[in-house]
N, C-alpha and C positions, 0 to 999 in steps of 0.2 A: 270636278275640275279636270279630272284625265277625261272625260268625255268630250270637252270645249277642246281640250288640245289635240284629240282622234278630231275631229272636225276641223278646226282650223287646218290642221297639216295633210286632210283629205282634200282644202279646196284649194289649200298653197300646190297641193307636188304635182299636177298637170302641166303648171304654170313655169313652176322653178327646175321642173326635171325633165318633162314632154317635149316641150319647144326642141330645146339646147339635144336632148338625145336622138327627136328625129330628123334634125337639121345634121348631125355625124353620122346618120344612120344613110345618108342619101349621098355620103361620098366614097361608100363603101362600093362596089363592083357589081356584086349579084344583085343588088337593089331593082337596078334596070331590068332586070329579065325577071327576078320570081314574082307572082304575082300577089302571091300572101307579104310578101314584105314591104311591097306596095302599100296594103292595104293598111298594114303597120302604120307605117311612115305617117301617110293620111291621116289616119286615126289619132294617131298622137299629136301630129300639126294643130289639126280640127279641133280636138281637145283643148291645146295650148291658145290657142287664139281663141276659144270662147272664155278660157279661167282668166286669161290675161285681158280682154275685154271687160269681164266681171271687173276684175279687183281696180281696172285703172279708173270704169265707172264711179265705182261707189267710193267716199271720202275718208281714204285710209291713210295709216302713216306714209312716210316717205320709203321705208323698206317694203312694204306693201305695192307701193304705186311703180318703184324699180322690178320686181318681180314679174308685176302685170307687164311693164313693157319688155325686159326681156322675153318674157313669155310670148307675147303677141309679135315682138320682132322674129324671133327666131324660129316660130309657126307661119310666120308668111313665108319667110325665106325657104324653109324646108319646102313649103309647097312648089313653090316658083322654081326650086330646084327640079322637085319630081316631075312638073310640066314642062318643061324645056329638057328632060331626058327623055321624055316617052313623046315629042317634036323630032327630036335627034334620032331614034333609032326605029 
């Protein structure tokens, strides 16, 4: 059973933690100029919108299918942010 719960909480935290941290991570300053944190940001968006795409696909409970959408919401947003900052400077 701890193995099922290492798992389940390996495919929730992309989802539940990804999105939301690099959607704050891209109103921070230095974001715009260093390129490694860029790549972060990215990373974790990308990440967040495919875990969030997962779970809203497949027929999960209702805390499940809020997670996917946070998740996918706040990984597009992240993105759209980093692209209209690197338009801007």
């Amino acid at each position: 059973m701890e193995s099922l719960a290492l798992t389940v909480s390996l495919i929730v935290f992309p989802a539940m933690f990804g999105g939301p941290l690099a959607l704050i991570l891209t109103f921070l300053p230095f974001i715009k100029r260093k390129r490694i944190a860029q790549f972060l940001v990215s990373y974790l968006a990308i990440l967040s919108i495919i875990v969030g795409g997962y779970l809203l696909i497949l027929n999960v409970s209702r805390g499940g299918t809020l997670i996917g959408i946070t998740g996918l919401v706040t990984g597009v947003l992240a993105l759209m942010r980093m692209r209209s900052a690197r338009k801007g400077s």
